[in-house]
SEVOLO-321159 format. One record per residue (C-alpha): residue number from 1; residue in one letter; x, y, z. Coordinates in nm, 3 decimals. Each point is the difference from the previous one (the first is absolute). Example, Ala and Ser with C-alpha at 12.3 -4.5 7.8 and 13.67 -1.06 7.14 Angstrom:
2
R   resi   resn         u         v         w
R      1      A     1.230    -0.450     0.780
R      2      S     0.137     0.344    -0.066
END
This chain:
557
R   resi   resn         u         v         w
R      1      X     6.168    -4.059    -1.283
R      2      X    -0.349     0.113    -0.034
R      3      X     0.111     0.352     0.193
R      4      X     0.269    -0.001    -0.241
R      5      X    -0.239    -0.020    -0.271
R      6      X    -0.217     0.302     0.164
R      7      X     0.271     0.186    -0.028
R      8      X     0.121    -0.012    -0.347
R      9      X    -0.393     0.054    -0.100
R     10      X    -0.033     0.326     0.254
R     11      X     0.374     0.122    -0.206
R     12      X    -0.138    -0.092    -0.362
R     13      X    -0.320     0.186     0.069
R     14      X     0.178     0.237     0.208
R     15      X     0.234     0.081    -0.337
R     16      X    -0.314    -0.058    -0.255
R     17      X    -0.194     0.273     0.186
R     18      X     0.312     0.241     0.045
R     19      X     0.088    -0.036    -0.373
R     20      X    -0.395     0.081    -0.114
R     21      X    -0.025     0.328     0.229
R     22      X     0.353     0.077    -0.167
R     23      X    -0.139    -0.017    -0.409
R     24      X    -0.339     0.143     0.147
R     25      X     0.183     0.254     0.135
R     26      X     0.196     0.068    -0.270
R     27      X    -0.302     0.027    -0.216
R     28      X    -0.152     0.213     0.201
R     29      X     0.262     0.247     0.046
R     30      X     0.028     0.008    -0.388
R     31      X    -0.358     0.075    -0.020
R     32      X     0.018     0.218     0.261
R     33      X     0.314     0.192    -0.139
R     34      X    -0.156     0.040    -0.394
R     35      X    -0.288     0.112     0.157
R     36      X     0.194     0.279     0.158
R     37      X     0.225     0.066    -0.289
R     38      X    -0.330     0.073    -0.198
R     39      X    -0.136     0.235     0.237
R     40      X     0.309     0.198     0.018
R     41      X     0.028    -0.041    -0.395
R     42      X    -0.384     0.181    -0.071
R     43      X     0.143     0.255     0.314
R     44      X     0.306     0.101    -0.227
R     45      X    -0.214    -0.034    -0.303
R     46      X    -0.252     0.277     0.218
R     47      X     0.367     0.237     0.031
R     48      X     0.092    -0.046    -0.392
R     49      X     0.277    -0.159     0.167
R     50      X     0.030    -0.233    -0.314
R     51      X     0.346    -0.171     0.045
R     52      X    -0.110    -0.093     0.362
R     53      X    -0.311    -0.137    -0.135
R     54      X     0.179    -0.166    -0.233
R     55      X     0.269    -0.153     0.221
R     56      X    -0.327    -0.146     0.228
R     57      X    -0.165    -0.123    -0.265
R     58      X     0.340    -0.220    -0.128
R     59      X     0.085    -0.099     0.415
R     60      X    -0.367    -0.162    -0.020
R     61      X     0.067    -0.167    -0.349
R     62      X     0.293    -0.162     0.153
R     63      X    -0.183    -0.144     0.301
R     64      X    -0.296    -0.109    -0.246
R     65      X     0.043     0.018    -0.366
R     66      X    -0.372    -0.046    -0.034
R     67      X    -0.110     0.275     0.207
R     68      X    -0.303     0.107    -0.136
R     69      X    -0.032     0.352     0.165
R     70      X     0.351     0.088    -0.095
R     71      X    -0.090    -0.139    -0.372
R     72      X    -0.317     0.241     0.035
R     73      X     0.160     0.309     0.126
R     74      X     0.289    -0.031    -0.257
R     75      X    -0.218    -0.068    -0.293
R     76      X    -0.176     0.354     0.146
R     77      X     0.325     0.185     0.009
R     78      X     0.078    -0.106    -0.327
R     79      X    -0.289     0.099    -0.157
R     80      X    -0.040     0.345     0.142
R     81      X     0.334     0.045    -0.120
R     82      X    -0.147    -0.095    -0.373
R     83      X     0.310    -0.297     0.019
R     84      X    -0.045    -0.247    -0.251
R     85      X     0.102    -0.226     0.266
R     86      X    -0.271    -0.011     0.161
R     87      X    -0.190    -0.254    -0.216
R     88      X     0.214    -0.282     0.138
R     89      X    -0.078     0.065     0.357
R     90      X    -0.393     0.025    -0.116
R     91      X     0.057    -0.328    -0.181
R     92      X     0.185    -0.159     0.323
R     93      X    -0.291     0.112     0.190
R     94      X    -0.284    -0.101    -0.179
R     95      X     0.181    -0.364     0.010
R     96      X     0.045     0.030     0.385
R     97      X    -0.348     0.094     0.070
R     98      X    -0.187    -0.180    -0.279
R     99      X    -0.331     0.038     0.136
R    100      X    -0.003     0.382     0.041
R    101      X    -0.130     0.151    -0.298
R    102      X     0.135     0.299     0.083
R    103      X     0.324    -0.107    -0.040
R    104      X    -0.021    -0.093    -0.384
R    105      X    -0.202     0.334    -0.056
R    106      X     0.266     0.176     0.088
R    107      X     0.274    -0.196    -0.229
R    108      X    -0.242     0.087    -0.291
R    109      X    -0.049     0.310     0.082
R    110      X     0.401     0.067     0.020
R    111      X     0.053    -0.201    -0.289
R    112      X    -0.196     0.253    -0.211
R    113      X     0.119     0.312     0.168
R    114      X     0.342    -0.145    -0.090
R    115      X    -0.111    -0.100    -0.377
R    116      X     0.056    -0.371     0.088
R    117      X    -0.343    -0.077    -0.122
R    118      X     0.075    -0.393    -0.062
R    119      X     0.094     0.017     0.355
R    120      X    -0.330     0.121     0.046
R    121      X    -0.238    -0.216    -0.167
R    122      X     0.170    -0.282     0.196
R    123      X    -0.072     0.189     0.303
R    124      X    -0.350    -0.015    -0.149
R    125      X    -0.019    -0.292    -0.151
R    126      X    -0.059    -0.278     0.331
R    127      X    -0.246     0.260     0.181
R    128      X    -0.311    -0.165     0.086
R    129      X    -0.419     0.031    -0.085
R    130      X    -0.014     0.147     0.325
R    131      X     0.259     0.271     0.016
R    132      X    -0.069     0.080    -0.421
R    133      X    -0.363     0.146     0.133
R    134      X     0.248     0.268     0.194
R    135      X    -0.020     0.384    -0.121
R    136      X     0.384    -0.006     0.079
R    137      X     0.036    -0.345    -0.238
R    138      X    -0.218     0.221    -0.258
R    139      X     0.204     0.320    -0.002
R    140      X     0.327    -0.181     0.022
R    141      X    -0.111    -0.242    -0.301
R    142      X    -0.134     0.305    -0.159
R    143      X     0.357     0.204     0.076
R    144      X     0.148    -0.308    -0.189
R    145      X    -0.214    -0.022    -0.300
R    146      X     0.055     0.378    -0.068
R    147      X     0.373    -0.032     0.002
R    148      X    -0.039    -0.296    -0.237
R    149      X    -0.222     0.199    -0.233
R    150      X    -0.291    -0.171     0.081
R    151      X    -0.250     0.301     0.069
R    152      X    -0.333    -0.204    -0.092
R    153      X     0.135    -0.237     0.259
R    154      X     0.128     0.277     0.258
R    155      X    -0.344     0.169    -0.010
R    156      X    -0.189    -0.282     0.075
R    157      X     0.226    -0.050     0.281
R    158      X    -0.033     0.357     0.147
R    159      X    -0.409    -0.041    -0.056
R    160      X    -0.003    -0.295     0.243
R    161      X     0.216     0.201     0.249
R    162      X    -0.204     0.261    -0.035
R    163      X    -0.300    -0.201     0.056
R    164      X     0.138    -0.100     0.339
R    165      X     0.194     0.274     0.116
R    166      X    -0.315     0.287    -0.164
R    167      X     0.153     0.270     0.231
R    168      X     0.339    -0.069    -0.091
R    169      X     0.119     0.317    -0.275
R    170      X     0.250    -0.162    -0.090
R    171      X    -0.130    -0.207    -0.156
R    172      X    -0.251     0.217    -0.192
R    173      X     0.349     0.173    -0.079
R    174      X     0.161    -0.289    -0.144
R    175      X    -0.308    -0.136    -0.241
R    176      X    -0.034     0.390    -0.124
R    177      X     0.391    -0.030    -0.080
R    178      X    -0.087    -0.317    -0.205
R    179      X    -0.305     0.154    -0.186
R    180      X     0.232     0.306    -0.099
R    181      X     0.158    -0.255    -0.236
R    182      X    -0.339    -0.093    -0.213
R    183      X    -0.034     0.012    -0.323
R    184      X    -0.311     0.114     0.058
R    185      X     0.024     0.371     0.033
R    186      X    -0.307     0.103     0.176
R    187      X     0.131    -0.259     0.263
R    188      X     0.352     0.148     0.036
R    189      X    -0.115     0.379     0.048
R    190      X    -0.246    -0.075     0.250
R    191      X     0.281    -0.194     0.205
R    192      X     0.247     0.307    -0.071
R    193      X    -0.220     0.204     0.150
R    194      X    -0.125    -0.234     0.277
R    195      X     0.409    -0.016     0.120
R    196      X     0.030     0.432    -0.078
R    197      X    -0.258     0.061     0.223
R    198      X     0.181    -0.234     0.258
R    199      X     0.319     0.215    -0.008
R    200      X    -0.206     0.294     0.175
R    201      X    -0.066    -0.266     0.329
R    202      X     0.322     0.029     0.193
R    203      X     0.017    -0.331     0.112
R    204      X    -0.076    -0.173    -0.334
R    205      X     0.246     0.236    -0.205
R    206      X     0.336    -0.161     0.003
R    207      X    -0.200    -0.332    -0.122
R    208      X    -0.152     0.188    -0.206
R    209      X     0.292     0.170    -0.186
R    210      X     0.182    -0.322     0.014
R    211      X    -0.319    -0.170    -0.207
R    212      X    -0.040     0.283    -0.290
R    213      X     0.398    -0.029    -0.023
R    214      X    -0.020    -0.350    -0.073
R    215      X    -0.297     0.032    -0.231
R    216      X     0.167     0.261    -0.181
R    217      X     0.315    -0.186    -0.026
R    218      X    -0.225    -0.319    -0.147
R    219      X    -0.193     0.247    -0.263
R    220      X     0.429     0.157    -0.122
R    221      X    -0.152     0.311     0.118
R    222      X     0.324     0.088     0.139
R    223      X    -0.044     0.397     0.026
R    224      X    -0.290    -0.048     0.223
R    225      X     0.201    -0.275     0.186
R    226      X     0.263     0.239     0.054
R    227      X    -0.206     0.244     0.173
R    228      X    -0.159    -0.279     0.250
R    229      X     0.363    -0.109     0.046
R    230      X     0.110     0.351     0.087
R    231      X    -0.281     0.054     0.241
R    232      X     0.080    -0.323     0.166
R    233      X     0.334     0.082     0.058
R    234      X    -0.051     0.321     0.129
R    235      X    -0.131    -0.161     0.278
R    236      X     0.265    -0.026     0.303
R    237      X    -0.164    -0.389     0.029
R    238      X     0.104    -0.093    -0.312
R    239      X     0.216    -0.291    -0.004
R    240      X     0.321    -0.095    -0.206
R    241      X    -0.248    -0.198    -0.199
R    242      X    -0.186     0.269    -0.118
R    243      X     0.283     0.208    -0.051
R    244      X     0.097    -0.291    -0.223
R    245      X    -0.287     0.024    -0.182
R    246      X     0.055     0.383    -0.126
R    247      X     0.355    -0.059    -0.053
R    248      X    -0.139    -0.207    -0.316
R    249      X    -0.261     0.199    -0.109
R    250      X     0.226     0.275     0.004
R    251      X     0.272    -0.230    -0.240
R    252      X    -0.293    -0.090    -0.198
R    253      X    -0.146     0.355    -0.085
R    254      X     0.369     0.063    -0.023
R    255      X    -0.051     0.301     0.253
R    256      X     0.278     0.258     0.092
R    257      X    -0.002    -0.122     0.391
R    258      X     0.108    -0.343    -0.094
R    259      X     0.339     0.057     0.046
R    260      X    -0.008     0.184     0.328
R    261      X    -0.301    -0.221     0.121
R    262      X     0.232    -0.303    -0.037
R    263      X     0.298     0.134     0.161
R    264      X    -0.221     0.094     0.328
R    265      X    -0.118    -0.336    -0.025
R    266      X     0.348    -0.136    -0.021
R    267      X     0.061     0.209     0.360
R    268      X    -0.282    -0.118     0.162
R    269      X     0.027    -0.352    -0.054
R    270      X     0.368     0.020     0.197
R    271      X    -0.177    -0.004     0.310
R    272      X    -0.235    -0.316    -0.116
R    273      X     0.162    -0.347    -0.097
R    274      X    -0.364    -0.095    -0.132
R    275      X    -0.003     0.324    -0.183
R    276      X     0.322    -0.055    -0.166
R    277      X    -0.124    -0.368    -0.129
R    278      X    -0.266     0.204    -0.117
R    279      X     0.159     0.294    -0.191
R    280      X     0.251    -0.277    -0.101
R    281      X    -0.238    -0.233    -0.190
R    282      X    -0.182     0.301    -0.148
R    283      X     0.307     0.084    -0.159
R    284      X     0.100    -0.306    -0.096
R    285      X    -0.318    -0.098    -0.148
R    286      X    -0.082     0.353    -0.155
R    287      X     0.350     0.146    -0.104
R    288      X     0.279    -0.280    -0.045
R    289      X     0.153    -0.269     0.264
R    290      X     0.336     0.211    -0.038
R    291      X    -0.102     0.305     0.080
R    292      X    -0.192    -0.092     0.315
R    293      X     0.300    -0.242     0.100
R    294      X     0.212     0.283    -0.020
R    295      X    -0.186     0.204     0.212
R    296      X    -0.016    -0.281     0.277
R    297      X     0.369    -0.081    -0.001
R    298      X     0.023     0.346     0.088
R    299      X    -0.222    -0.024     0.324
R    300      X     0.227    -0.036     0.350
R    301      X     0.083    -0.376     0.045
R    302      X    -0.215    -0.019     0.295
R    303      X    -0.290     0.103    -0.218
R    304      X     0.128    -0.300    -0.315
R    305      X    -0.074    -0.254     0.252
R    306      X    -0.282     0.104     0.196
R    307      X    -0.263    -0.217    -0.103
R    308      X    -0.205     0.029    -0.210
R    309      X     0.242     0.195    -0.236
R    310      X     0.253    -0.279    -0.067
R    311      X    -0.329    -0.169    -0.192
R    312      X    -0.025     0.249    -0.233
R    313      X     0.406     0.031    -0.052
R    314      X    -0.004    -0.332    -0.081
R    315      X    -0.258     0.020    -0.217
R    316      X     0.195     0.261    -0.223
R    317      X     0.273    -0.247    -0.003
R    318      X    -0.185    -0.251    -0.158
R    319      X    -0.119     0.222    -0.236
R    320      X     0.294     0.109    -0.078
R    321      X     0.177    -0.342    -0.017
R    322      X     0.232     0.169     0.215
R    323      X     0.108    -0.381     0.191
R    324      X     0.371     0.044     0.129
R    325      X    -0.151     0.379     0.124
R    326      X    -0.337    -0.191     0.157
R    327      X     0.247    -0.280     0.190
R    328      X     0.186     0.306     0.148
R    329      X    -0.298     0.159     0.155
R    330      X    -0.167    -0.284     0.159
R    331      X     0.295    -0.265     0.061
R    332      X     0.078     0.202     0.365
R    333      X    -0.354     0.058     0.074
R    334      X    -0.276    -0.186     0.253
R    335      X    -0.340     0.111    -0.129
R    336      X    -0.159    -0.136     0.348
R    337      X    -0.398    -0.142    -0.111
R    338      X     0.130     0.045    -0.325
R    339      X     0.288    -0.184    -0.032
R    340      X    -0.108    -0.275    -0.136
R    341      X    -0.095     0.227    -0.330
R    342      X     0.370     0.157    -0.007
R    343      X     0.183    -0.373    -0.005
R    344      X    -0.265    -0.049    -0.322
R    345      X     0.140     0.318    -0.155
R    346      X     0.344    -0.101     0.105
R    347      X    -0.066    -0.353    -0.206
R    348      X    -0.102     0.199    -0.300
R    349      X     0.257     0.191    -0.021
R    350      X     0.280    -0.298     0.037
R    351      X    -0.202    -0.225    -0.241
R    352      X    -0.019     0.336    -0.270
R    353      X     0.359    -0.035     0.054
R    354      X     0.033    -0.371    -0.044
R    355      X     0.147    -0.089     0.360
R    356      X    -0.260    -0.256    -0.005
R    357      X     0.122    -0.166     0.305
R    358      X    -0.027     0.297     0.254
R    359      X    -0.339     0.106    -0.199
R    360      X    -0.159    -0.370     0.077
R    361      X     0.168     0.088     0.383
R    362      X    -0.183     0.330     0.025
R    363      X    -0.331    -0.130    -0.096
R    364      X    -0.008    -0.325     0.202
R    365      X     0.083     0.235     0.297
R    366      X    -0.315     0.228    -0.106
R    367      X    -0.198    -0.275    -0.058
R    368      X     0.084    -0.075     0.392
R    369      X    -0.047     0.309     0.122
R    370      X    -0.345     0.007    -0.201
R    371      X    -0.143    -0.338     0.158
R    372      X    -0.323    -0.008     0.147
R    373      X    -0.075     0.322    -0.061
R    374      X    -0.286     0.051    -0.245
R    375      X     0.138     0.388    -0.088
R    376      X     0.334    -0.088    -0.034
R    377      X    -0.050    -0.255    -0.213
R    378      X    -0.219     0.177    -0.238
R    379      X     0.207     0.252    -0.001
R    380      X     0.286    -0.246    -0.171
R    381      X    -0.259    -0.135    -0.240
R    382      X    -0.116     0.347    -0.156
R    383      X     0.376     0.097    -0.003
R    384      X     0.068    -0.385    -0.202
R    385      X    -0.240     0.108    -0.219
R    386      X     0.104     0.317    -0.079
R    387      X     0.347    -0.117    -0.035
R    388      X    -0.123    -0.256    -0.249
R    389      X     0.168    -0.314     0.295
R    390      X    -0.301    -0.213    -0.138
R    391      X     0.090    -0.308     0.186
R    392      X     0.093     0.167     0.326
R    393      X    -0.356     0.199     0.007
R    394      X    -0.171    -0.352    -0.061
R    395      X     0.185    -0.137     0.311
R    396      X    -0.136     0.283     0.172
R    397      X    -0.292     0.002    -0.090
R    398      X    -0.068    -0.397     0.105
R    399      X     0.163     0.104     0.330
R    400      X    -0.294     0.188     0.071
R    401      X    -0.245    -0.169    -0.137
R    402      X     0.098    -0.318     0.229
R    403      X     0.070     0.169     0.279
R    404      X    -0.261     0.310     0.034
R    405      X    -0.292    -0.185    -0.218
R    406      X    -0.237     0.291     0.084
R    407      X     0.194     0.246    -0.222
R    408      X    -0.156    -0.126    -0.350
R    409      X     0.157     0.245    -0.167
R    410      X     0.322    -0.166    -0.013
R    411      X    -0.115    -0.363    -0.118
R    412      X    -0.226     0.224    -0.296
R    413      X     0.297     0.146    -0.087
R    414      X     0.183    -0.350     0.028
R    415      X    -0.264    -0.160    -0.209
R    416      X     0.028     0.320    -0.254
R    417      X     0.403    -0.047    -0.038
R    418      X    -0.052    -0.444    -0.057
R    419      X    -0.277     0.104    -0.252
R    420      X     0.285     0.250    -0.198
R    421      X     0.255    -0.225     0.022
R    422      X    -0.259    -0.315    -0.172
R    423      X     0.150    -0.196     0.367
R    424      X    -0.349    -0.237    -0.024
R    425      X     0.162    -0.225     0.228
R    426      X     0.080     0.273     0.253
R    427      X    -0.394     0.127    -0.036
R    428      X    -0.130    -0.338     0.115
R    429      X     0.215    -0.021     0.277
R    430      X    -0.012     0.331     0.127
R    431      X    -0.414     0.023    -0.058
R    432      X    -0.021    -0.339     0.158
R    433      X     0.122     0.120     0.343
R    434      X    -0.173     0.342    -0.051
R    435      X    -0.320    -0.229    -0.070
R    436      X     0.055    -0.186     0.295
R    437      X     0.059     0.280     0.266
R    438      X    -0.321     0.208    -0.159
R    439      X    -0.257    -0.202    -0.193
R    440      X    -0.307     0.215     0.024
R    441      X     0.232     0.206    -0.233
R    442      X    -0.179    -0.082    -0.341
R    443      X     0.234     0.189    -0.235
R    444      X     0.315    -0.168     0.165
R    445      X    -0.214    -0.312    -0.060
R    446      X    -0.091     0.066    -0.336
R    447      X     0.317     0.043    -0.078
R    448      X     0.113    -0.366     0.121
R    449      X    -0.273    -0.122    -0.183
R    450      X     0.145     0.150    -0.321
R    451      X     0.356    -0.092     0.022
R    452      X    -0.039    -0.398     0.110
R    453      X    -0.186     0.033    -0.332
R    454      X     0.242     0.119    -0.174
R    455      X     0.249    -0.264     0.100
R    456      X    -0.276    -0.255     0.004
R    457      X     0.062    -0.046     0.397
R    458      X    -0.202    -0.153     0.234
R    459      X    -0.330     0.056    -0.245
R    460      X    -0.284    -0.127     0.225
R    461      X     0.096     0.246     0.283
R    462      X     0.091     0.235    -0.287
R    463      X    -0.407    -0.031    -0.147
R    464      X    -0.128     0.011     0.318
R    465      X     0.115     0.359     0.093
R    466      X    -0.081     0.132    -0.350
R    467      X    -0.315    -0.108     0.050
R    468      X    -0.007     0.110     0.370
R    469      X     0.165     0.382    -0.102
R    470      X    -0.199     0.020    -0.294
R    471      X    -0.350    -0.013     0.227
R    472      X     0.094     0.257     0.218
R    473      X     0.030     0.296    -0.280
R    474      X    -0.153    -0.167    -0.357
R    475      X     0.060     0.365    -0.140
R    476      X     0.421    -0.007     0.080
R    477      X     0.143    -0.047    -0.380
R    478      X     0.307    -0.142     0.156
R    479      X    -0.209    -0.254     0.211
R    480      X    -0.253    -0.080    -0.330
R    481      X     0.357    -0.061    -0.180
R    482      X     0.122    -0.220     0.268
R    483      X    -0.312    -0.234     0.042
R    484      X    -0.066     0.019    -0.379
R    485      X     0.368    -0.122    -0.022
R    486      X    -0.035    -0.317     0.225
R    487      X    -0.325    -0.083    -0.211
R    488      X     0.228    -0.002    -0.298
R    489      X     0.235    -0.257     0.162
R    490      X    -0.289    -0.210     0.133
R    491      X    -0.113    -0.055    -0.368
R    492      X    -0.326     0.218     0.089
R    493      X     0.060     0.224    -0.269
R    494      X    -0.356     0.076    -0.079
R    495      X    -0.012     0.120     0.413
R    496      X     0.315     0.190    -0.050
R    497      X    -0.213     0.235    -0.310
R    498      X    -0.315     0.024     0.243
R    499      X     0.222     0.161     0.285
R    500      X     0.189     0.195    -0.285
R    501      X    -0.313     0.110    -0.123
R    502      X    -0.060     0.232     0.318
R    503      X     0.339     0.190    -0.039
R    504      X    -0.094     0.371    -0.080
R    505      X     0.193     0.118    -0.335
R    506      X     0.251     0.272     0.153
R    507      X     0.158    -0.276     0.227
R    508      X     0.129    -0.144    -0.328
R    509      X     0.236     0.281    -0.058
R    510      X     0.157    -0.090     0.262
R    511      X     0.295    -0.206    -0.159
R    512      X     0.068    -0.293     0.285
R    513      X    -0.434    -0.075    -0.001
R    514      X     0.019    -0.004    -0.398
R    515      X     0.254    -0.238     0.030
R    516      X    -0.232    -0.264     0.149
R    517      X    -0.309     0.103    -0.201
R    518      X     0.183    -0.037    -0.250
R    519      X     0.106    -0.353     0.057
R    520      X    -0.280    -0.084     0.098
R    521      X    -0.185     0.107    -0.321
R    522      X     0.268    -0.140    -0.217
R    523      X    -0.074    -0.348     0.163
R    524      X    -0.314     0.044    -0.079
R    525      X     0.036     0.015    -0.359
R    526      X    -0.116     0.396     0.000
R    527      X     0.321     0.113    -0.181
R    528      X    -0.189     0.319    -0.139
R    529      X    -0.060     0.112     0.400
R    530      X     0.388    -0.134     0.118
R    531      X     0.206     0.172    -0.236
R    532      X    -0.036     0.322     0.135
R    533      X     0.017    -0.077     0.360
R    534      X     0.280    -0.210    -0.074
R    535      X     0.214     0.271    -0.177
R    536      X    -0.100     0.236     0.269
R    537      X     0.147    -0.280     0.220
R    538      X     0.334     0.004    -0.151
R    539      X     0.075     0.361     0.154
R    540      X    -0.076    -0.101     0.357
R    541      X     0.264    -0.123     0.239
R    542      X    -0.091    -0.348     0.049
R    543      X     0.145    -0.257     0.230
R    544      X     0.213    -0.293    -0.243
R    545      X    -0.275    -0.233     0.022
R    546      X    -0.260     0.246    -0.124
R    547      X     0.197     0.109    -0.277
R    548      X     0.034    -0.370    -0.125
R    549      X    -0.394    -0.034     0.049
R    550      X    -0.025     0.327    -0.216
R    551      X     0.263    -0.123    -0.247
R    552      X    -0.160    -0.334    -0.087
R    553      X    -0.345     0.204     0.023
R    554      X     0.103     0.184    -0.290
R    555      X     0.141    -0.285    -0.197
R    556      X    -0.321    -0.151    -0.057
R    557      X    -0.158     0.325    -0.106
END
């Protein structure tokens, strides 16, 4: 019996051991394999060999979905090729390797070279103290604030890059670019000539040109734009881009070689999916959604659905309201990484054409193929919104938020939509658990504070942050309005007017902190001070309860 025993023991371990050398092995050889596929992948990518690079890079995707190099080098190819598409492997990326920096520089800085700058500020937006005292954070944050027409912001983020990068000419290049734009004229000559002197160092010159174009393009000096343009793209280097760019000067100066200049364009971009998405949304945007339609229904059908150009096809469909002609282009098509966005567009189109069942169909399946991914998901809620799907975007939106918590951008705009739609309810709830995962976060708190206030919700906790939020920054008008606010319900009115008394005048055009001043003063018996700031109340977009607190505010006036 007991040798019996021995026996069965030796087998089970025998089998146990066989079994783990088996999934080990396995394991390996997938590891081993992907890591082979890559190197033959950057090989081909060495050749130009681009559909054997390409047919790597998906073999390693299929072993490991996750695959971090073959995220990396796709993202690259992408980008080189000025794809659009790119910004959702950069977004996969930075989510797959959270702690390299690099990684979420890169998203912002293909966000904005893509004109997805909300993209980019949430690139931005969770970097930390550490990383922000970068030159690359400054010139990429400075790169952003210039595109949003921030140039007092921009420069000061080009003078700390400059500060740490001193020998870096770029950057000298890009704060004389932002000084061209002064109102101060003294200023804006000396940089003119600062970036005209550059043009005669070989090296600097194609920055250079690329600068005074863009300053001369921000002044309307569009003659002297023209001529940088021209230069520019007399240089064999130039790229579509900037071939781009003198394509509209030339419309806008209403030039002779706009015609001509727009039909070579039309030939190059044949040989350039990314080109055509390019020279498609320029005329879509510029001219009319027809006209650039009917030029890309004319391409070859292998060029309609190489990606990215079914995007912008699409996107003249939807224009054009053109649904039954939108269904036919993408109901036989498999966008790949993108598919997910074409089964959205498919549900917009049945839903515009009230096949409500197949349209919920369509965007439960995009809603699957978008799960767990950050990009994809994002992607649905900007679409939502611009589709005006309210309720969908929300859902999206608290997707996120629960299950990436790091991307604030998405509970902000969460808490943003529940403060438009008065949902006070929805605020506490939501801020609660946003409270609760982050509660060094003082305007998140503040917040809180304010709306258990409002619907007169666990007060003593309520008081207690006010108070606590209000310490931290005793200049915020929003925070002074909060803890001023909780006096008022404690019966401390005469504490209330003391904090009141330290809000600076200009915060009280601000509708939402009159409200409470307001109030406040109207509680007070100081109808003289409330009436004003209570009328100026009245045009803000106030949650229900706030409303009622301004309504019987102004009743005993």
């Amino acid at each position: 019996m007991k040798s019996l025993l021995q026996k069965v023991l030796i087998f089970v371990t025998v089998m146990a051991l066989v079994a783990a050398i088996g999934w080990f092995g396995r394991k390996a050889y997938k590891g081993f394999e992907e890591h082979q596929l890559i190197a033959q992948a950057r090989q081909y990518e060495a050749k130009k060999d681009w559909r054997n690079t390409n047919l790597c890079l998906e073999r390693v995707l299929q072993i490991d979905p996750i695959s971090v190099e073959a995220c990396r080098m796709i993202a690259d190819l992408l980008d080189s090729a000025g794809s659009p598409a790119a910004l959702s492997w950069r977004v996969q990326l930075a989510k797959l390797e959270p702690d390299n920096i690099t990684n979420r520089f890169l998203w912002a800085k293909t966000a904005i070279k893509t004109g997805n700058l909300k993209s980019a500020a949430e690139a931005l937006a969770t970097v930390d103290e550490k990383n922000k005292a970068t030159a690359e954070y400054h010139k990429i944050a400075g790169a952003l604030a210039w595109d949003l027409k921030q140039p007092a912001e921009a420069e000061k983020q080009y003078v700390d890059a400059l500060h740490l990068e001193p020998d870096n000419q770029t950057n000298l290049l890009n704060l004389e670019t932002i000084r061209l734009t002064s109102t101060n004229q003294v200023v804006a000559n000396a940089a003119r000539v600062s970036l005209e002197q550059a043009i005669t160092n070989a090296a600097l010159r194609p920055v250079a040109l690329q600068h005074l174009l863009t300053a001369a393009v921000v002044h309307h000096d569009l003659s002297r734009a023209l001529a940088y343009s021209k230069e520019i793209v007399g240089n064999s280097k130039a790229n579509f881009s900037d071939k781009m760019m003198y394509l509209q000067l030339l419309r806008d100066t209403k030039n002779d070689d706009y015609a001509p200049w727009l039909a070579s364009l039309k030939t190059e971009a044949l040989h350039s999916a990314p080109d055509v998405f390019a020279l498609g949304k320029w005329m879509a945007t510029t001219e009319k959604p027809d006209t650039a339609l009917r030029w890309l229904l004319g391409l070859p059908p292998g060029m309609q659905t190489n990606q990215p150009v079914p995007l912008i096809i699409t996107d003249c469909q939807i224009a054009l309201k053109d649904w039954n002609g939108l269904l036919a282009f993408v109901g036989k098509q498999d966008w790949g990484e993108a598919e997910f966005y074409r089964v959205a567009i498919e549900s917009l189109a049945q839903r515009s054409l009230n096949q409500d069942i197949a349209a919920q169909s369509s965007w439960r399946k995009a809603l699957s193929l978008a799960s767990h991914r950050v990009d994809r998901l994002s992607r649905l809620a900007q679409v939502a919104q611009v589709w005006g799907w309210t309720p969908e975007r929300n859902s999206l939106l608290q997707e996120i938020t629960d299950e990436f918590p790091k991307e604030k951008w998405a509970a902000n705009q969460l808490v943003e939509q529940l403060y438009a739609d008065g949902n006070t309810i929805g605020l506490q709830i939501l801020l609660s658990k946003i409270h609760s995962a982050d509660p060094d976060d003082v305007r998140i708190k503040n917040n809180l504070a304010n709306v258990l206030l409002l619907r007169k919700s666990e007060l003593e906790e309520a008081d207690l942050m006010a108070q606590e939020v209000y310490k931290t920054s005793p200049d915020d008008p929003f925070f002074i309005s909060t803890y001023a606010y909780s006096l008022l319900l404690q019966k401390k009115t005469n504490d209330a007017l003391k904090v009141l008394e330290t809000m600076k005048p200009k915060y009280l055009k601000i509708p939402a902190i009159a409200a409470y001043y307001g109030v406040i003063q109207a509680q007070a018996g100081h109808k003289d001070i409330a009436r004003d700031c209570i009328a100026r109340a009245e045009t803000a977009k106030l949650l229900p309860e706030e409303r009622e607190m301004v309504q019987h505010a102004k009743a005993s006036l």
